[in-house]
N, C-alpha and C positions, 0 to 999 in steps of 0.2 A: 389603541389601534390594534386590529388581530394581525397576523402572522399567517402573509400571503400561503406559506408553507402549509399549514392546517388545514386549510381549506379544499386543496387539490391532494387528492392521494398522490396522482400520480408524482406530486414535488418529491414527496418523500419516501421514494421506491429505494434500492440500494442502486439501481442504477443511475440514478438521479445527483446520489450525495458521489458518486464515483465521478462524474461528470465533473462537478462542481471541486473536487481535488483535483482531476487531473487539470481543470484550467489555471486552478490556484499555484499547481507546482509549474508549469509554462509561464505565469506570470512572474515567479521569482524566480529564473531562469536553473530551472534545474535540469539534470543529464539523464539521457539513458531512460525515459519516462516508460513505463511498462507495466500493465494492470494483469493481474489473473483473476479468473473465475473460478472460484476453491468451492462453493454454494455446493457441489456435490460430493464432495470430500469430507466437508468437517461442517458443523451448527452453528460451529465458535463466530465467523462472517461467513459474505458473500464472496466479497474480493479482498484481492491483495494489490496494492499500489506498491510498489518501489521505483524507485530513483537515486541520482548520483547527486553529489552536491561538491565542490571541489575543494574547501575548507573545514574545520570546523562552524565556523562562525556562519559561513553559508546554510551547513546541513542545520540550523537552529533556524536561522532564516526563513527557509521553505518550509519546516514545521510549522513554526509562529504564522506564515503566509495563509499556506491549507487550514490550520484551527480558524484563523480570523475569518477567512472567508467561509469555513463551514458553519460555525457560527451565525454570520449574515443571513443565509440561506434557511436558518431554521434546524440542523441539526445542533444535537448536541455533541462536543468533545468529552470520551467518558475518561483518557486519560493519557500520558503519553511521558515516555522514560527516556536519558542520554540527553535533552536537552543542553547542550552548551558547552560539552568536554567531551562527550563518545565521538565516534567513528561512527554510529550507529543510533539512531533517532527513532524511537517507535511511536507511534501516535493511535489510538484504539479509538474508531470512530463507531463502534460499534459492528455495521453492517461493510464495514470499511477499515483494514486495517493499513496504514501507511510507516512503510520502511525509509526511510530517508538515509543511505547510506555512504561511504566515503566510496569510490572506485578499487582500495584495496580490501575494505570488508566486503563488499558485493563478492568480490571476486572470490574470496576465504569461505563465506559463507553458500553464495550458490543459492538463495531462495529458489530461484524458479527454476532451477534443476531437483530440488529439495520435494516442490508442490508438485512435479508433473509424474504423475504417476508411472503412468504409460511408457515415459525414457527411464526412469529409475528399475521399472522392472525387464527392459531390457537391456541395461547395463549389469543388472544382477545373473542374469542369465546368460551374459558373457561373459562374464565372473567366474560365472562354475562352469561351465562349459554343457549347460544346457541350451535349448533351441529355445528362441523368444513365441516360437509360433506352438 
């Protein structure tokens, strides 16, 4: 039997597999669900998914969730680290990379303050006391 996926480009856009994590991470009740669009920033992906998870055992949870169901849908999982002891859960979907983090590393780490360019370069420029404009 072929794989509905193959068939339709459009299944397998990176907006497609994004879709299909962030319903994965809503089904295993994770926190804080927030996607970026990096596509013009870096080659590496498109998006960035992050989210909260309130345990350890949770943040393992919502990973195993989102692989399972990307999986279903016909992507591939190319690999994914902190499984089961981090604070911190990375899963590399390719065109989709997913952070699954605890609410005290979100908070230490800051990814989507980190990704946005546009606020980063006017916090630097209030830094030094130059004009953002």
């Amino acid at each position: 039997m072929e794989n509905k996926q193959s068939q339709d480009p459009q299944n397998t856009s990176p907006a497609s597999l994004l879709s299909v994590v962030i319903e994965a991470l809503e089904n295993a009740k994770a926190q804080n669900i927030t996607s970026l669009d990096v596509s013009h920033l870096t080659a590496v992906t498109d998006y960035l998914a992050i989210c909260n998870g309130t345990s350890s055992r949770h943040l393992k949870t919502i990973a195993e969730t989102a692989m399972e169901a990307v999986r279903k849908a016909g992507f591939d999982v190319l690999g994914h680290e902190g499984n089961g002891t981090s604070e911190w859960v990375v899963v590399d979907l390719g065109d989709v990379v997913l952070h699954v983090m605890s609410p005290e590393a979100r908070r230490f780490y800051h990814l989507e303050g980190l990704w946005d360019i546009d606020a980063s370069s006017e916090a630097g420029a209030e830094k030094t006391g130059n004009p953002a404009s």
